[in-house]
N, C-alpha and C positions, 0 to 999 in steps of 0.2 A: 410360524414366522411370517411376517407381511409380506407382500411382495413390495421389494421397492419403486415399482413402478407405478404404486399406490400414492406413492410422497409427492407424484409430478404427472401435466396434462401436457401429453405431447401434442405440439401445432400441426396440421396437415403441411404437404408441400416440401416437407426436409428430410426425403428418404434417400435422395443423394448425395448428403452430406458425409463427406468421409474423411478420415485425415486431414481433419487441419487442426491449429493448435488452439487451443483452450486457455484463455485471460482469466483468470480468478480475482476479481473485486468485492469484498463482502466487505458491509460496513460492521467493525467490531468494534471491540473495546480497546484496540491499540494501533492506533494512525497518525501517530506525530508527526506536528506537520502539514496533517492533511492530507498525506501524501499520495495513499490510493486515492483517497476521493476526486484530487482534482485530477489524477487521471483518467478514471472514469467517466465525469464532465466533462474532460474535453473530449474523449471518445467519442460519448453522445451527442456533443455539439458539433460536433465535425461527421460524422458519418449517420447514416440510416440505419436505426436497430430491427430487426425482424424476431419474434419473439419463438423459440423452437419449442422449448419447452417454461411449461410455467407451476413454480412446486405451492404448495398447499402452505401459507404463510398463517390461517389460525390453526395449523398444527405445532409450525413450527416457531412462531413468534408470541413471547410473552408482552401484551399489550401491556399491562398495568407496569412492566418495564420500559418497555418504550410507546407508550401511549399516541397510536396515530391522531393527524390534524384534521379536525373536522372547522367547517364556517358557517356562523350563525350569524341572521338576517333579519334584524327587528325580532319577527316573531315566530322563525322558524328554522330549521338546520336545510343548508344549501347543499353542501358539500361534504363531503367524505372521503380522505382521501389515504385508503389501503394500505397497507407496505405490499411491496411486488419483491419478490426473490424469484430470476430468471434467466434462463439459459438465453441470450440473441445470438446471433447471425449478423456479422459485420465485416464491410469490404474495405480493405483500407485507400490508402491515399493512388496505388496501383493497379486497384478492383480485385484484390487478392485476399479471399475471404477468411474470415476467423471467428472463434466463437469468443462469447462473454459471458462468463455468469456472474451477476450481480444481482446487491440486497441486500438486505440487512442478515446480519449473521444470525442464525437459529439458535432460540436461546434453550430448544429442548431439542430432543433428539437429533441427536450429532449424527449416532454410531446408523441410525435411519437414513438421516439425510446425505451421509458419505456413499453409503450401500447405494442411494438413489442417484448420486452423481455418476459413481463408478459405472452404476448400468448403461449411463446416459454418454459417460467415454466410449464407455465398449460398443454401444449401440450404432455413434459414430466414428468406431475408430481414432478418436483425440490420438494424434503422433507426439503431441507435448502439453504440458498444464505448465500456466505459468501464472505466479502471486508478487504480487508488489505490498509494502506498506510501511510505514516512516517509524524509525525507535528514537529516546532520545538518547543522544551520547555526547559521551565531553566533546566533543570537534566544535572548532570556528566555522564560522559565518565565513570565512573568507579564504577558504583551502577548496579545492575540489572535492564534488561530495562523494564519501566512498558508500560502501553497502556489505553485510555481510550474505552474500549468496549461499543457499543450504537445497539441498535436492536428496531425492531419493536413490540416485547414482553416485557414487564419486566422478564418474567421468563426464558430466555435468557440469560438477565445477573445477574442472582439473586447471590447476595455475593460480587457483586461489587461495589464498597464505589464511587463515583463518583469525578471525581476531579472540577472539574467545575460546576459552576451554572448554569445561565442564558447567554449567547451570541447569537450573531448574525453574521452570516458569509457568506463570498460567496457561493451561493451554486456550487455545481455542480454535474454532470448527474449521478455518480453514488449517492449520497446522496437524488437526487429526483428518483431513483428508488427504494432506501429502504425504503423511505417514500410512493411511489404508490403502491409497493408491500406489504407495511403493510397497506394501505387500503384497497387493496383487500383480506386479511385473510394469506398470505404466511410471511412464516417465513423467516427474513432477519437478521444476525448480523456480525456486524463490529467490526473491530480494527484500532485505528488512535493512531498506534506505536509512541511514545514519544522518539524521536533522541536529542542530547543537540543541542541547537541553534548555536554553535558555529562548528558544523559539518553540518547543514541539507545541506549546498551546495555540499558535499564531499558526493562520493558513502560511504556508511558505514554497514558492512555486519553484525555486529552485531544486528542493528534494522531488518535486514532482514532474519537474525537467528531467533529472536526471533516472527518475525510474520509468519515463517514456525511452532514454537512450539506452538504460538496460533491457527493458524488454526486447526493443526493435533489433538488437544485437542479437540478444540470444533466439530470435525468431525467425531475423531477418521480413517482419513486418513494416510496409512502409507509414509511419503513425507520426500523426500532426504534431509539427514542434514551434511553430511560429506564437501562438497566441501566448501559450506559457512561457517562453522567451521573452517577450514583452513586458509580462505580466513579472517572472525575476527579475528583468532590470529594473524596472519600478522600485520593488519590494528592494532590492539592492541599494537602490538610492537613498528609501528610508530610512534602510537600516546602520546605513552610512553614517547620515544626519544625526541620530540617535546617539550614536555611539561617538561620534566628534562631542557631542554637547555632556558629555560624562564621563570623568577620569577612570570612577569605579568600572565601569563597563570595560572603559578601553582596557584596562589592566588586567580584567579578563579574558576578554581577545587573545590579546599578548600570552600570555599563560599558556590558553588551548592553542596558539601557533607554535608556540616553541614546541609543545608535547607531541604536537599533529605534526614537526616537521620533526623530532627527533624518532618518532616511530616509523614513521613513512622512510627515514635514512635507513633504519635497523631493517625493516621487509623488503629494501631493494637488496640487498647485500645476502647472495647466494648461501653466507655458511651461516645467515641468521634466520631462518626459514621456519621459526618456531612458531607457539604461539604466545600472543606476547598481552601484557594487558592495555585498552588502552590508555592508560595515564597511571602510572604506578606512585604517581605523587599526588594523585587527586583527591585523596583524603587531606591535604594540607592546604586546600583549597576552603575558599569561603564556596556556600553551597547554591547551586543553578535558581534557587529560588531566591536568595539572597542577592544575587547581581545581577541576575537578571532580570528579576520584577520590573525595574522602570522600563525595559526597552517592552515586555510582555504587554505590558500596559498601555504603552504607547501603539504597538501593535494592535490590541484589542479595540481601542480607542477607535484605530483607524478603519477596524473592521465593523463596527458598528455603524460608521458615517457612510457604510457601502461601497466606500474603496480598497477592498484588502485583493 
């Protein structure tokens, strides 16, 4: 068996790293929204990254899947530019430092690259892992945005009412590292940001507002909220417009508000403490692609003109 120490080049200078907590950013196949990604860019825009460790990306990245960008120049190739999957070192808005690993998600060897992480916790003592990333669900635009939080503790997420029962889903590489990493005894917990389905293709800074305020919660991280604040009202104003200039649309709104406020009644209410679905009438719904196409469009539109 390899050593996992094989999958990754440790940086000199970070042998004093010990206990702090650990961001989990990988770019997958499921970010509705946007939602980790624009955390992570604001991350990087706002603080200095130091790179601790850097893992082996043509082991673990299928290029002909996601094909890196290269720039040709008249008559010859300029540029090259790698994917990077890496551990940094980052101090937040207090000088109180934390780790990040980000990348593109490994499109082979998980059960390697999990083993590789896991050493790279132990090595610095990670006290907590934490993952963000956006799903789509029937919810409005216009409710506060919830999240469903899952860890490898229950008392991680103790007070949180569950919205889902039982499913089965794709995995992927960061959800079998919180699963290897709560088998080996380390504490892992997540947030899978609830975006309304009728946006998850549209960058949306609101679910990525609100999984800056999840995180910093559960970390107690002081991490930049102003820019993305901005950047939702905006996007809120849009989506405003959009939706005044469209009956279909509104009438959708309207739908997912009644549903978003008759569940939200049912899990304040101590002897309802179940798990509940969200929208038990949602099948008698016209479907997120159907009403929501014009506002997605109008969104992409806007994202192509370099204002999203």
């Amino acid at each position: 068996m390899r050593d996992p120490a094989d999958l990754y080049e440790l940086h000199p200078g970070f042998d004093g790293v010990a206990g702090l907590v650990m961001l989990v950013c990988l770019d997958g196949y499921m970010d509705a929204g946007h939602t980790g990604r624009q955390m992570a860019e604001e991350l990087f825009e706002r603080f200095s990254a130091e790179e601790v460790a850097t893992f082996d990306a043509d082991r673990l990245v299928d290029y002909r899947a996601r094909r890196p960008t290269m720039t040709f120049v008249e008559n010859t190739w300029t540029d090259y530019r790698a994917p990077k999957l890496a551990l940094y070192r980052m101090h937040d808005q207090e000088g109180q430092p934390f780790l990040l690993l980000h990348g593109p998600e490994p499109d082979r060897e998980w059960e390697a690259f999990t083993a590789a992480v896991i050493a790279l916790v132990e090595r610095f003592s990670v006290s907590l892992a934490v993952s963000v990333h956006g799903v789509p669900m029937s919810v409005p635009h216009t409710r506060p945005v919830t999240s469903t939080p899952h860890a490898t503790r229950p008392e991680l997420v103790e007070g949180h009412t569950p919205w889902i029962g039982r499913v089965e889903v794709p995995g992927s590489a960061a959800a079998l590292l919180e699963y290897r990493m709560g088998e080996a005894g380390h504490d892992f917990l997540g947030y899978a940001v609830h975006v309304p389905s009728y946006l998850a293709q549209s960058q949306y800074p609101r679910a990525a507002l609100a999984a800056l305020g999840y995180v910093a919660g559960a970390t107690g991280l002081a991490l930049p909220l102003g820019e993305l604040e901005e950047a939702a009202r905006s996007t809120d104003v849009d989506i405003a417009e959009q939706v005044a200039a469209s009956e279909e649309i509104q009438r959708v709104v309207v739908n997912l508000e009644r549903q978003y406020d008759d569940i939200m009644s049912s899990r304040t209410d101590p002897q309802e403490r179940t798990v509940l679905p969200l929208a038990d009438d949602e099948a008698a719904l016209p479907t997120a692609d159907e009403l929501g196409a014009e506002l997605e469009r109008f969104l992409a539109e806007r994202e192509g003109d370099g204002n999203g």
